[in-house]
C-alpha positions, 0 to 999 in steps of 0.5 A: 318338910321331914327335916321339920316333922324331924324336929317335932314330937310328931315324927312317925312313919303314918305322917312321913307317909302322909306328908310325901302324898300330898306334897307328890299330888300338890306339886306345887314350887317350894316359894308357895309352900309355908309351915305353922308350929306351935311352941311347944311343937305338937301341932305342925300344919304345912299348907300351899296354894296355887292357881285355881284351875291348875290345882284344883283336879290334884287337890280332889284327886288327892282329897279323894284318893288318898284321905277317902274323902266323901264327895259331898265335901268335895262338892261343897268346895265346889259350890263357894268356888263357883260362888266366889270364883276365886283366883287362887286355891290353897291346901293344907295339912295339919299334924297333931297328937290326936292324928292328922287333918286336911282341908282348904282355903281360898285367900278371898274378900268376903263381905260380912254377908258373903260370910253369913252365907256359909253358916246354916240359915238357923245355926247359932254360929250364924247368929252369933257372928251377924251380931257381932256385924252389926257393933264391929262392921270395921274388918275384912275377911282376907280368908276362909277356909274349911277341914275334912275331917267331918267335924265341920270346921269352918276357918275364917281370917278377919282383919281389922281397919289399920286405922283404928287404934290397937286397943279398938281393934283389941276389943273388938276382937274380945267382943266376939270373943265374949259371944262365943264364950272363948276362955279369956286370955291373959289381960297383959297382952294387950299391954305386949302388942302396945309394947312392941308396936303392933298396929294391926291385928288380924282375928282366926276364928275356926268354928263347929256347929258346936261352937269354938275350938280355935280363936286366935289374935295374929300379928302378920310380920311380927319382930323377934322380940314381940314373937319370943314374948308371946311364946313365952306367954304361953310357955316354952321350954328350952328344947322349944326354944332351940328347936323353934330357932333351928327351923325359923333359921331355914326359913326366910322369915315368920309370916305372922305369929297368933296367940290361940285359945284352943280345946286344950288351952293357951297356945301361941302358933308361927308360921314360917314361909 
């Protein structure tokens, strides 16, 4: 993990600290252990999952410990745990040019009821989401997740029906898009995804009570070709490029690449395991 942070903008003694703490308290084998980076390098999260019963007591003491986290957070994962009874209970930690963030997830189907659930009875967000159900039922919620940085962020994976065409699963994706005013991304993408085969997508959806700060469109198992076409998409400079090819190269492979619409703008993410 420090030779990654090394080949970032983000390396510092704060998040060398930081990223020791959690990886001795997680302690988890290295074969569950995966990293996301952005093309330009400027946000790197490194995330792990194990089983439920033997992660769960290093994740809270860790969460509480170390971060200060306030109980109530703690007792929120607790109460979906026990809704959800779920086999298997990941943690990550995210690195950014405004500090660092944590918080889990837990790799579980939910239902579109299950997922309204999670939302405040009267919130916009809530709303919002139930819409969109009741036009684009065809996917399945394959994640969920939550930060505890206070601002309330709430992550949910979608993925859609394989058997629908790519451009139905495209538009399905911008429908949401378009409810939850997400700044539109660029109209040839569609026309990469078609171009390198792609023929199931996947939709990342982070949510405040504010509204959006991250919606994404993932291929999981991308080729070469279709990731270097979405990160020079966003933009990548050659530092980017050389520093991205020296870490995909100690990894086994890319687990997924996403095209991001974030606060700050276009963005393309890998996550590597």
């Amino acid at each position: 993990m420090q030779w990654m942070l090394g080949n970032t903008p983000l390396q510092n003694n704060t998040n060398i600290a930081l990223l020791k703490k959690w990886w001795q308290y997680l302690n988890v084998p290295p074969a569950l252990f995966s990293a996301a980076i952005t093309q330009q390098r400027n946000c790197l999260t490194f995330s792990t999952q194990g089983k439920t019963v033997e992660v769960l007591e290093s994740h809270a003491n860790y969460y509480h410990q170390e971060l200060g986290i306030a109980m109530t957070h703690l007792q929120r994962l607790e109460t979906l745990g026990e809704r959800w009874q779920p086999n298997t209970l990941g943690s990550w930690i995210e690195l950014n040019t405004l500090g660092a963030n944590a918080g889990w997830y837990v790799p579980v189907n939910l239902t579109a009821t299950e997922i309204l659930a999670t939302f405040d009875e009267d919130s916009l967000n809530r709303r919002l989401f139930y819409r969109w159900t009741q036009y684009h039922p065809a996917f399945k919620c394959t994640q969920y997740g939550e930060d505890f940085s206070g601002a309330g962020i709430q992550q949910i994976e979608l993925l859609f029906d394989v058997t629908q065409t790519l451009t139905t699963q495209y538009h399905h994706a911008l429908a949401l898009a378009d409810l939850y005013k997400v700044n539109a991304f660029p109209t040839y993408l569609q026309e990469i995804l078609e171009h390198y085969n792609t023929i199931q997508l996947a939709l990342s959806l982070w949510l405040t009570p504010q509204g959006v700060v991250k919606f994404g469109l993932k291929v999981y198992q991308p080729s070469i070709k279709l990731m270097m076409a979405l990160t020079m998409l966003t933009g990548l400079s050659k530092t980017d490029e050389t520093s991205l090819a020296l870490i995909h190269s100690s990894f086994d492979k890319i687990a997924w690449v996403e095209v991001q619409q974030v606060t700050e703008g276009l963005v393309t993410t890998l996550e590597f395991r």
